[in-house]
N, C-alpha and C positions, 0 to 999 in steps of 0.2 A: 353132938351134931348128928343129924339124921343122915343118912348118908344115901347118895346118888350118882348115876352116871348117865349124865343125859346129852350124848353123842353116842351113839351104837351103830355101827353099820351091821345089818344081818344078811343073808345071802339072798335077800329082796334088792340088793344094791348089787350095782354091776364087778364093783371089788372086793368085795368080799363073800366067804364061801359058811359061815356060821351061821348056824342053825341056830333055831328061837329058842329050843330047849335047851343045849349047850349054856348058850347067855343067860338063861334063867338059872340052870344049876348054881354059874359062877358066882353069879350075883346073891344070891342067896348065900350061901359061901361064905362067903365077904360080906353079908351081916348089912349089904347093899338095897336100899328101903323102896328106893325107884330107878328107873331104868328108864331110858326113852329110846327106841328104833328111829332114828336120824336117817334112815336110807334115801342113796343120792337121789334127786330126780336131774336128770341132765338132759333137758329140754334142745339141746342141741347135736343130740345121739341120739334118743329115743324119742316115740311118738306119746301125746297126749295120751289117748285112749288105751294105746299098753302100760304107760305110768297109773293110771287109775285101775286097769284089771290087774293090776300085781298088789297094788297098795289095799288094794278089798279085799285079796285071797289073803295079803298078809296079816290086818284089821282079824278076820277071823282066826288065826295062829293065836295074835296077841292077848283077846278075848279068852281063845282057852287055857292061854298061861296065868292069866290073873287069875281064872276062877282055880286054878290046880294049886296055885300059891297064893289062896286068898289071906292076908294078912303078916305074909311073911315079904310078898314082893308084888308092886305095883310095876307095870309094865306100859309107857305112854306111846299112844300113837304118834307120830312125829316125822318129819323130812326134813332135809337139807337140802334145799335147793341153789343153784349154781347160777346166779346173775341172774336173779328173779323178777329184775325190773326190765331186763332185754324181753322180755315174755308176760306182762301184765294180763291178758287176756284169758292166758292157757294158767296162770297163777289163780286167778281168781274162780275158774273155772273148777280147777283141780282141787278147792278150798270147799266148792260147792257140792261135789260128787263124792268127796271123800272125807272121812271122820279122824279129823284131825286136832290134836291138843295143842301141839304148837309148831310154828314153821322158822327154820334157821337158813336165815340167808347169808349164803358163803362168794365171796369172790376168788375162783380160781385160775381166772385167765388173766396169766401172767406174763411176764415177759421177765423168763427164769434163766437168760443167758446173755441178761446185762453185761458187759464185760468195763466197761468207764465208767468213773464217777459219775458224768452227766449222765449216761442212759439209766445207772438206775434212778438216780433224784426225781431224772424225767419217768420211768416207771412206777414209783414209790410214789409218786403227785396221782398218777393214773388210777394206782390203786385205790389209794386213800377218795379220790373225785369218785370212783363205782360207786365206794360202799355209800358215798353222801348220797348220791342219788338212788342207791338200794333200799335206804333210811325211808327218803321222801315220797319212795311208793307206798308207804304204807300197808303192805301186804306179809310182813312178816312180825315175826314176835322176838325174837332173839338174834343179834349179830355173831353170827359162829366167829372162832378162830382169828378177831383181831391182831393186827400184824403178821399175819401169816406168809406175806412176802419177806419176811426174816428166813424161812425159810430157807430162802436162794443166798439170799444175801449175809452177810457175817457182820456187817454193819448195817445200825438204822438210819435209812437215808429221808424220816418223814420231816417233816415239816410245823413247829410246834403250832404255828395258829390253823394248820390245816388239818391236827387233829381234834382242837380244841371244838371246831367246828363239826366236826365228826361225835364226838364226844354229848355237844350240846343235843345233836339234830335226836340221836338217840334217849335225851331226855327227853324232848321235845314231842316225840314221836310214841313215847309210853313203851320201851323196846328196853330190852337188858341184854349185858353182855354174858360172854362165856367164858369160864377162865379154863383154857384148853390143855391138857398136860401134854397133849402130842408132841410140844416143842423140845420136848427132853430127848427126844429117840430121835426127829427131825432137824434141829437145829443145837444151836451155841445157846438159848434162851430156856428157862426152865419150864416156864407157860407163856402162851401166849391170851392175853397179849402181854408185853413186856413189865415187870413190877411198877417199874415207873411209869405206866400208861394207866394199869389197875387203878394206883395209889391214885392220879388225876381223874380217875372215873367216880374214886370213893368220895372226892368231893362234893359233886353234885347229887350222890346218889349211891344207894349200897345193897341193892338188890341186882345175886347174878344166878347163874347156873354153873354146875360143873359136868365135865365132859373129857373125856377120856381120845372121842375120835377112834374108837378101839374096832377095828378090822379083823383081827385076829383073839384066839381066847389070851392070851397072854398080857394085849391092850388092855383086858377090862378093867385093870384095876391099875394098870400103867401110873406112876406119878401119884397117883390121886391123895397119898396121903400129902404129899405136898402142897398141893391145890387146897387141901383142908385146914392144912396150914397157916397158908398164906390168908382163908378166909376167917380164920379165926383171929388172927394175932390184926385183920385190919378191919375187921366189926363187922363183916359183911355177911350179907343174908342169904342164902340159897332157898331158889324161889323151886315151884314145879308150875306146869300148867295142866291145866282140864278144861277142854275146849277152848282152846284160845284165852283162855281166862286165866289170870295170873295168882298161885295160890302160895303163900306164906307158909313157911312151914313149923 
């Protein structure tokens, strides 16, 4: 299997403090074939027009790390953006002005201090309703970190036909998941999304990405052989992207 890690925060994100060469060293290292900078854009902290002068100065970093490691590491332009359908206008914008391979839309506003069964069910409906309608914007390429509100919680409080739906729109919509190993260090869950969510994804479809989420150097390679794993032993495909365009590998 070719190998990838396509969730990177680099210190283009507001959490994290690594450096582009750091991440390139490691990656290469680990015999790691691509790499994607996933750095946050949080449209409800920072302003448009600083999101796109950070993301050009970064573009040129990434630019001189492929040519330095041409053939040993492929390095993608890429964001994570945070509730991208609350901001359609400044999404499409930022898609416009900046050189971008693929975009991962994450739901992070949560309600992480459920304390009753009903608040979370009722949070867990909440979340699972974002990402449907995150789907139906049609603005992104990839659903980061499904079930990621496992997180907080040590039980799954979704809902089968409200993932199923989830599940479809994602077909429907030409979008792949991620199979995120951060669940190992954050949660009781090895990846998210949960095996038995994967395994219902593999039904319809077996193209994902793998993603580490890795903030610090120690993340990069976090899990991943599990995740490799897990892709192998259930037939599934790790995909990359180049320009929004979805490439087999």
């Amino acid at each position: 299997m070719i190998r990838q890690n396509m969730h990177i925060h680099s210190n283009y994100s507001w959490d994290s403090k690594m450096d582009i060469d750091t991440i390139a060293q490691i990656l290469v290292k680990n015999n790691i074939s691509y790499g994607a900078l996933t750095d946050h854009v949080e449209l409800s902290r920072e302003s448009l027009p600083d999101v796109i002068t950070k993301l050009k100065a970064r573009n040129i970093d990434i630019d001189r790390i492929n040519q330095q490691y041409q053939g040993k590491l492929t390095l993608l332009k890429a964001v994570e953006i945070s509730e991208p359908h609350w901001y359609p206008d400044q999404v499409q914008k930022l898609s416009q002005e900046v050189e971008l391979d693929f975009i991962m839309g994450s739901i992070h506003s949560i309600q992480k201090k459920a304390e009753s069964r009903r608040e979370r069910e009722v949070a867990t409906h909440q979340y699972y309703q974002e990402i449907l309608e995150m789907i139906k914007t049609d603005q992104i390429d990839v659903v980061g970190h499904l079930d990621y509100i496992n997180r907080y919680y040590k039980k799954d409080y979704s809902l089968y036909q409200q993932v199923t739906d989830v599940l479809n729109a994602i077909k429907e919509h030409h979008m792949v998941i991620e199979i995120n190993t951060s669940a190992e260090r954050r949660s009781h869950l090895n990846v998210f999304p949960s095996l038995d969510k994967i395994c219902r994804y593999k039904l319809s479809q077996n193209e994902i990405i793998i993603g580490t989420d890795a903030h610090t150097p120690n993340q990069l390679i976090d899990n991943l052989e599990q995740a490799e794993l897990i892709t192998k032993e259930l037939g599934l495909k790790p995909v990359i992207y180049q320009k929004r365009k979805r490439i087999n590998l």
